[in-house]
N, C-alpha and C positions, 0 to 999 in steps of 0.2 A: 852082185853089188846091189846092195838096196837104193829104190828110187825114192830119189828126193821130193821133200813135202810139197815144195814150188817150184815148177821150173822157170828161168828165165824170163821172163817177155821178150818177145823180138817181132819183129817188126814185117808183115809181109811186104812184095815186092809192091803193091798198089800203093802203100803206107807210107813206105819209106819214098816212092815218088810225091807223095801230099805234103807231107814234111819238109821236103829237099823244099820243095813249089814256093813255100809259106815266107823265107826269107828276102827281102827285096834289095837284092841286088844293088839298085843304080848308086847305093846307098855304103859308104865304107863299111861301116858295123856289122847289119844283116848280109854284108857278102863275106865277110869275115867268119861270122857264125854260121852262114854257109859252106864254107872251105870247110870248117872246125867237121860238119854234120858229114860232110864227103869223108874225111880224111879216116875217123872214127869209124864210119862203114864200109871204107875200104883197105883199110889196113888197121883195122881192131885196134888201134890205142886206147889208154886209157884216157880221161881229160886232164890229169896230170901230165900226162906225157905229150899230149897233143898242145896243151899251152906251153908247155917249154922247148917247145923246136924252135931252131933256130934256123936259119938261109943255109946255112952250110951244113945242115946235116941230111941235105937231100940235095942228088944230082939232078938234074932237070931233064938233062940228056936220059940217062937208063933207069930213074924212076928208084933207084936205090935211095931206101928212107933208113936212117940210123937214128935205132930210139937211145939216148946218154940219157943212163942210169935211171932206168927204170922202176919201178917196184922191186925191193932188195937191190938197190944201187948196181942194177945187172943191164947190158946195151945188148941190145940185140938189130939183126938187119931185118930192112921189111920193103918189100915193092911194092910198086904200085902203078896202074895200069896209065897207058895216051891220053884218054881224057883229062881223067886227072893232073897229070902233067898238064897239059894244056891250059887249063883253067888255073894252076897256079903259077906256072909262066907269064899268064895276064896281070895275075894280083900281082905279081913282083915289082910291076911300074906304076900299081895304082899305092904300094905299098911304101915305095920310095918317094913319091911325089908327096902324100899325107901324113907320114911316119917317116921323113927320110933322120939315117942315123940309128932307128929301133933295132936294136937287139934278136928281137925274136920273128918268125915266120908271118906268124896271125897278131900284130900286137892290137893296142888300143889304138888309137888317132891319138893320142899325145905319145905313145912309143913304147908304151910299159909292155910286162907280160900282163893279158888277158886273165882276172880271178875263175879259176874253177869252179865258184860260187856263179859266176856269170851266167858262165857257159852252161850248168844245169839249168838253171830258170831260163835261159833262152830254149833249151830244148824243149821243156815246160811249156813253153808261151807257142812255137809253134809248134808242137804235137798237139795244143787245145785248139791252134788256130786249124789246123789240118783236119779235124774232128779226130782225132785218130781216139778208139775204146782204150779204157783204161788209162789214161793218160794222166794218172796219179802214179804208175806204173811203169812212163817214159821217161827215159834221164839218160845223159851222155852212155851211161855202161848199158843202157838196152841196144844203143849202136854196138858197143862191140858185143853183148852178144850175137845180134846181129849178125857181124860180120863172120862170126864163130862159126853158129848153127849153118849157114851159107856157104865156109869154106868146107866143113865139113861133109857138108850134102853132095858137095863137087865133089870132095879127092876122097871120103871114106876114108881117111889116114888122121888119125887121133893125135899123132906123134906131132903130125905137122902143124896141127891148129895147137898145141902144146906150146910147140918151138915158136909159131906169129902170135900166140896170147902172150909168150915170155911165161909162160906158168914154171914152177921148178918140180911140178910134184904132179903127177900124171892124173892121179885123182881130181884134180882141181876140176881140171878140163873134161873129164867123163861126162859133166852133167850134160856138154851137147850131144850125146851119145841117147842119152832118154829122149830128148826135144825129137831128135830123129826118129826113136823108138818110139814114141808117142806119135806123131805122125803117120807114119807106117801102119800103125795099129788102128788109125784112125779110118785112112785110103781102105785100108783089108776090109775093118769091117764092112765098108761101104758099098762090096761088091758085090 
């Protein structure tokens, strides 16, 4: 299979802590867009799909996240780790108190779903505030590559970052197969 002209941008592990860092919390919005930045690099949504989650499509108890109708109107299930849980188990009563009545998981403070448009330029604003390189290059889907390249590196099984990307078409998903390949190539040279 021929390697592609660009590969992804993704985010190393120092990076994606400067980023996480950059939103402040005490504040509904930036804890919001923080959730958003978690949710993205831990369970590869896209920002379509991560604005439209709703309360009830994730258990709190076993971390089972169900994306409704995804890219090609297709659901798929997804976990997600303690922590994670934890910190959205918090926002749940900071969510009710600010937005009580909202529809959705991450809304706005009046209750709406959060624009997609938002959500990029907030990744924007802290990936320049994080200094993170290339940051003409970071945008919500460099989290899920992110998360992609990552799951991949753990389980070596294509199928499975396949099945948590929701891709339908196996080629899709190969390209983390070069990110790794490239890598690899890079450590060998190196020795």
């Amino acid at each position: 299979m021929a390697r592609p002209d660009t590969l992804p941008k993704i985010l190393t592990e120092e990076e994606t802590d400067r980023l996480l860092a950059q939103p402040n919390q005490r504040y509904f919005g930036p804890h919001r867009d923080y959730l958003y930045m978690r949710l993205m690099l831990k369970a590869g949504l896209r920002a379509s799909e991560a604005t439209a989650l709703r309360p009830e499509h994730i258990d709190l108890m076993s971390g089972k996240l169900m994306v409704r109708e995804g890219k090609g109107a297709k659901d798929r299930t997804l976990w997600i780790g303690e922590d994670l849980l934890e910190e959205l188990q918090g926002w749940m009563d900071r969510r009710q108190e600010k937005a009580p009545g909202a529809g959705h998981l991450l809304p706005t403070s009046k209750g709406t779903q959060v624009a997609t448009a938002h959500l990029r330029r907030s990744v924007k604003r802290y990936a320049r505030k994080a200094g993170i390189d290339e940051v003409d290059r970071v945008s919500p889907h460099t989290l899920r590559h992110t998360f992609a390249t990552r799951l991949y590196r753990e389980t070596s099984n294509i199928r499975m970052v396949q099945k948590a990307l929701g891709h339908s078409d196996l080629s899709t998903t190969m390209i983390y197969t070069h990110v790794v390949d490239e890598e690899l190539e890079g450590a060998m040279k190196g020795l």
